[in-house]
N, C-alpha and C positions, 0 to 999 in steps of 0.2 A: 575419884580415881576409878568409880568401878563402869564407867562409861566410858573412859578414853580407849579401852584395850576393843571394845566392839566396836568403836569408828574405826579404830585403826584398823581390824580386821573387814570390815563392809568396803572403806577405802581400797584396800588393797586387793579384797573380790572384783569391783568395779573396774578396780585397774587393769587387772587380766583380762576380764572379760572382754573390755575393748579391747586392747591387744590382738587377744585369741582373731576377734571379730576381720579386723582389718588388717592381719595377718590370712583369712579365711578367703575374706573380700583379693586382697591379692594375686591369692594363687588361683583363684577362679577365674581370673582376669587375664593371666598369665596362659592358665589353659584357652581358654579362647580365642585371644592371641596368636599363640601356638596353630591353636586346631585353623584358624583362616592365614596365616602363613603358607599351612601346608594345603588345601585347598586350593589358593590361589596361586600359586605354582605349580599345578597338576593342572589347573584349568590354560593355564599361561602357556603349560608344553605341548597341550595338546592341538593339532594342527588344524584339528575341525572346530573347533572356536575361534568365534571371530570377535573376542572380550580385549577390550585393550587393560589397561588397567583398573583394577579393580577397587574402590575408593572403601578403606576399610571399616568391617562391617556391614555390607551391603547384602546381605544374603541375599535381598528379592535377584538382585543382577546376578548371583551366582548361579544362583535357580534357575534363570532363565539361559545362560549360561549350559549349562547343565541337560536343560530340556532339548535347547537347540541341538547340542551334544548328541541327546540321547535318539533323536530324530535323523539326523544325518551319520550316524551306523550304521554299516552293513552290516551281516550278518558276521564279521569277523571275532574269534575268539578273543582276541589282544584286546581290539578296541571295545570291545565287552567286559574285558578284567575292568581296563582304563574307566569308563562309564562307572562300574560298578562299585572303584574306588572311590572315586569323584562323590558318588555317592554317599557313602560310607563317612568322606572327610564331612558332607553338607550336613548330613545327621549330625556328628560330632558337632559340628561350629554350634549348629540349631539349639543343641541341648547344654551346652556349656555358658549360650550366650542366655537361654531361660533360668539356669540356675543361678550366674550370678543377677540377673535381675529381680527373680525373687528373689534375692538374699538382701539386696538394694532397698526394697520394697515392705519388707517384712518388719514388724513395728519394733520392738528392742535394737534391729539391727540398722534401720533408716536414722538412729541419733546416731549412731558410730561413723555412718556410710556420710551423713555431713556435717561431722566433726571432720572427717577426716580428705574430704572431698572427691567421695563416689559419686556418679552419676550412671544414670542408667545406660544400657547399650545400644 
């Protein structure tokens, strides 16, 4: 008897901890998500892009997207806000889409990410 009470407790750490994990994995994904939603609706409104639809995920197209953007401004203050969000959201998408791939990648959390069926972005 004096080993069942430590399986049951390491059982039950184990058990969190995946949880925790791809509860983690989720919301990471979720932000990402989010962040190229909003992105690609800023890109989509704006009239000096000539992006049709944006196939999701594709940052290299956003990028370019974005450049061509930034190239065909005039000096106008607006379409300098606009540009400068545009920007803003490509960062966001950039760094959320890095975070959950390390997280995919990282050794304790690569058994959870395919138990569970993560794949990279």
């Amino acid at each position: 008897m004096g080993f069942v009470p430590i399986f049951i407790t390491l059982g039950g750490f184990i058990f969190l901890f995946v949880l925790l994990v791809h509860q983690n994995m989720r919301q990471k994904k979720s932000t990402f998500l989010s962040a190229w939603q909003d992105l690609e609706v800023q890109i989509q409104q704006h009239p000096d892009t000539a992006a049709g639809k944006l196939d999701t995920g594709d940052l290299e197209a956003a990028e370019k997207a974005y450049r061509s953007l930034q190239k065909s401004i005039p000096s106008d203050a607006e379409r300098t806000a606009d540009a400068k969000k545009i920007n803003k959201l490509l960062i966001r998408s950039k760094r959320a889409r890095y975070e959950y791939n390390n997280l995919v990648r990282m050794k304790p959390y690569s058994f959870v990410a395919k138990l569970f069926g993560h794949r990279p972005l």
